[in-house]
C-alpha positions in Angstrom: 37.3 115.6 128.4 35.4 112.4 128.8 32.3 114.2 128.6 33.8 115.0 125.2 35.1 111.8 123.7 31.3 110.4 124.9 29.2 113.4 122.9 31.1 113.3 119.9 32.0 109.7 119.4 30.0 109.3 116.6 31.8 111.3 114.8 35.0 110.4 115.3 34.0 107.3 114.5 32.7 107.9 111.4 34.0 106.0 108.1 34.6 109.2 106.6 36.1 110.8 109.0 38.4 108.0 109.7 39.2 107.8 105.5 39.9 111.9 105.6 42.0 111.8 108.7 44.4 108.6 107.1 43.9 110.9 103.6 45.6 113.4 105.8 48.5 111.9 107.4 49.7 110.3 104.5 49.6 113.3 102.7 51.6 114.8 105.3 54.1 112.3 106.4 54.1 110.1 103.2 57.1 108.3 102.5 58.2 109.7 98.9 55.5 112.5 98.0 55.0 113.9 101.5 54.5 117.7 101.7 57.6 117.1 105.1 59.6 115.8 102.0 58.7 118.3 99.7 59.4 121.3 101.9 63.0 119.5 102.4 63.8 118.9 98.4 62.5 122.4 98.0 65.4 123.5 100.7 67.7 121.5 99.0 66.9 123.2 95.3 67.3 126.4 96.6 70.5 125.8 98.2 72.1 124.1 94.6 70.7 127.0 92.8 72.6 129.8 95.7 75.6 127.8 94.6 75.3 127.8 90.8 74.9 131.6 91.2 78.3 131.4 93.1 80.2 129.5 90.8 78.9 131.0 88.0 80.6 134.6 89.0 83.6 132.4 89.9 83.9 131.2 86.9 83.5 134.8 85.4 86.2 136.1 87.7 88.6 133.4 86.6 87.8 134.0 83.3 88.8 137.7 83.7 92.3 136.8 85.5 93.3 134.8 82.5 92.6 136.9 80.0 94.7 138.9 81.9 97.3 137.0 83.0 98.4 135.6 79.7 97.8 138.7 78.1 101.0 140.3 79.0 104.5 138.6 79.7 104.8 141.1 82.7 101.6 139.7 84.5 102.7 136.2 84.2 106.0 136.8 85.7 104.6 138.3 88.2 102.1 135.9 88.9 105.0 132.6 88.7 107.1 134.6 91.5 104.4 135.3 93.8 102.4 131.8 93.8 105.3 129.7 92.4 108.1 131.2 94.2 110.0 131.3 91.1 113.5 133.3 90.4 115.9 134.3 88.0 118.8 132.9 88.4 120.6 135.9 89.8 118.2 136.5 92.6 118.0 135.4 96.4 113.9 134.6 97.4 113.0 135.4 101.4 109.6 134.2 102.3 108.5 136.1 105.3 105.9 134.4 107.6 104.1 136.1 109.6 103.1 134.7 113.2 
């Protein structure tokens, strides 16, 4: 290893060598613009982007149980008693839980 260091220290030494090797780090481990940063803002775009595509068919599925709901009075009743708990007024409501 010494051996090493002693042949080739010239050329480590070099002032272009020394300029490319600084070139390289900062490219690499740069603050804002580093490729590390990059790689992590490109994660983070592709994560936003899985969860537009997610809310977008959400938003289509809602869509879809609206126009259904208030389409017909039958729907909507059913929908007030089951996520309301709603009654008329000659009813008894049991909620059964289940352990």
């Amino acid at each position: 290893m010494k051996n090493f260091i002693i042949k080739y220290y010239p050329y480590i030494l070099n002032k272009y060598t020394v300029v490319t090797t600084v070139f390289l780090f900062i490219l690499v481990f740069g603050e804002r613009n580093g490729l590390v940063n990059q790689f992590n803002q490109r994660d983070k775009y592709n994560k936003v982007l899985e969860e537009n595509e997610y809310f977008k068919t959400e938003i289509t599925k809602l869509q879809n149980d609206h126009i259904n709901l208030f389409s017909n009075a039958k729907n909507l009743e059913k929908y007030a008693r089951e996520k309301y708990l709603m009654k008329r007024d000659d009813e008894d409501v049991f909620i059964i839980v289940k352990k």
